[in-house]
C-alpha positions as CSV (number, residue, x, y, z in Angstrom):
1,X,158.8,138.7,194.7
2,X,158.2,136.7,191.6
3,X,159.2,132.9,191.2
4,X,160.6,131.6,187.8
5,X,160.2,127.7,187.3
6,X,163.3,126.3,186.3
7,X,163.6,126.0,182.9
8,X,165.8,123.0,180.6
9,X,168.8,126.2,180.3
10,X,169.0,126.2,184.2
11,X,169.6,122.9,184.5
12,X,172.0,123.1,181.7
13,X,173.9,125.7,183.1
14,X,173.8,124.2,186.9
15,X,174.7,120.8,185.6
16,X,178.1,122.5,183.8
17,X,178.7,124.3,187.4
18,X,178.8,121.0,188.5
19,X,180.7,119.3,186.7
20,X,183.7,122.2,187.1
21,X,183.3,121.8,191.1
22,X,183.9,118.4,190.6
23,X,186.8,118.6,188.3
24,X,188.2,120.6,191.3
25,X,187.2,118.1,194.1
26,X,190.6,116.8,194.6
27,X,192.3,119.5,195.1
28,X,189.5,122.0,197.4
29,X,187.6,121.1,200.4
30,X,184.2,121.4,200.8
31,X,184.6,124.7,202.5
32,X,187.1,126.3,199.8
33,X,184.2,125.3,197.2
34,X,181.8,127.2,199.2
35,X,184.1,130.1,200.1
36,X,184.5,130.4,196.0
37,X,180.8,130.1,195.1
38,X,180.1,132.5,197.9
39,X,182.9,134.7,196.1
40,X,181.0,134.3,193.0
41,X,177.6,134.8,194.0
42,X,179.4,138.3,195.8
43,X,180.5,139.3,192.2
44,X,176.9,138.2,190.4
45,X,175.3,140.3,193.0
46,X,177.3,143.5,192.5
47,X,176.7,142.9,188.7
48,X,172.9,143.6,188.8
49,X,171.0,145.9,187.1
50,X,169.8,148.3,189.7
51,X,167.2,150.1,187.5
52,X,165.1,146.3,187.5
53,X,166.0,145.0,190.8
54,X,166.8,146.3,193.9
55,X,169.9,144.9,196.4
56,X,166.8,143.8,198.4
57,X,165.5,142.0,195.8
58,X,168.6,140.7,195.0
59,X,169.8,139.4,198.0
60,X,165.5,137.7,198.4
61,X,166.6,135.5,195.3
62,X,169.8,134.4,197.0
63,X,168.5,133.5,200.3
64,X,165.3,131.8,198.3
65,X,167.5,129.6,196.3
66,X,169.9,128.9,198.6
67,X,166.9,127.8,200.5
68,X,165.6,125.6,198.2
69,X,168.8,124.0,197.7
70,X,169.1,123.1,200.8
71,X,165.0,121.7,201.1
72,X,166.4,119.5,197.2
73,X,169.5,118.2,199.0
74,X,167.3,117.0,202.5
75,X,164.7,115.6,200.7
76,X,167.3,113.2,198.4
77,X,169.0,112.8,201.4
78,X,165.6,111.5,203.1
79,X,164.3,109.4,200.0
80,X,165.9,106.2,201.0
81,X,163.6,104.1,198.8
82,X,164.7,101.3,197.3
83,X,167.8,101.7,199.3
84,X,168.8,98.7,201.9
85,X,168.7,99.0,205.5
86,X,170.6,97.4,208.0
């Protein structure tokens, strides 16, 4: 399996995701955000090319990323520098 570095359209594109989640955040809980990003990333999956990438494949870039979001959301959740204490 291949990893591809983020590049400045990935952020672009995950920073407009965000923003539309949060436009919503009133209105769905966590969970119905996750249920519909899990719905979407369902959809994304099934629209693959599977004459480049196998459902295998596939379903190693979901579980890697979903990975490393979770390692980006600990580690800013851990980096308490500069932050007071009591």
């Amino acid at each position: 399996m291949r990893y591809v570095t983020s590049k400045p359209e990935h952020e672009a594109a995950y920073q407009d995701v965000c923003a539309l989640l949060a436009k919503h955040k009133d209105k769905l809980t966590a969970i119905e955000m996750l249920a519909i990003a899990a719905n979407m990333v369902g959809k994304l999956l099934a629209m693959q090319d599977q004459r480049t990438i196998t459902p295998d494949q596939a379903m190693q870039v979901i579980a890697n990323n979903i990975e490393h979001g979770n390692q980006q959301v600990i580690a800013a959740m851990t980096d308490t520098a500069g932050m007071a204490r009591n």
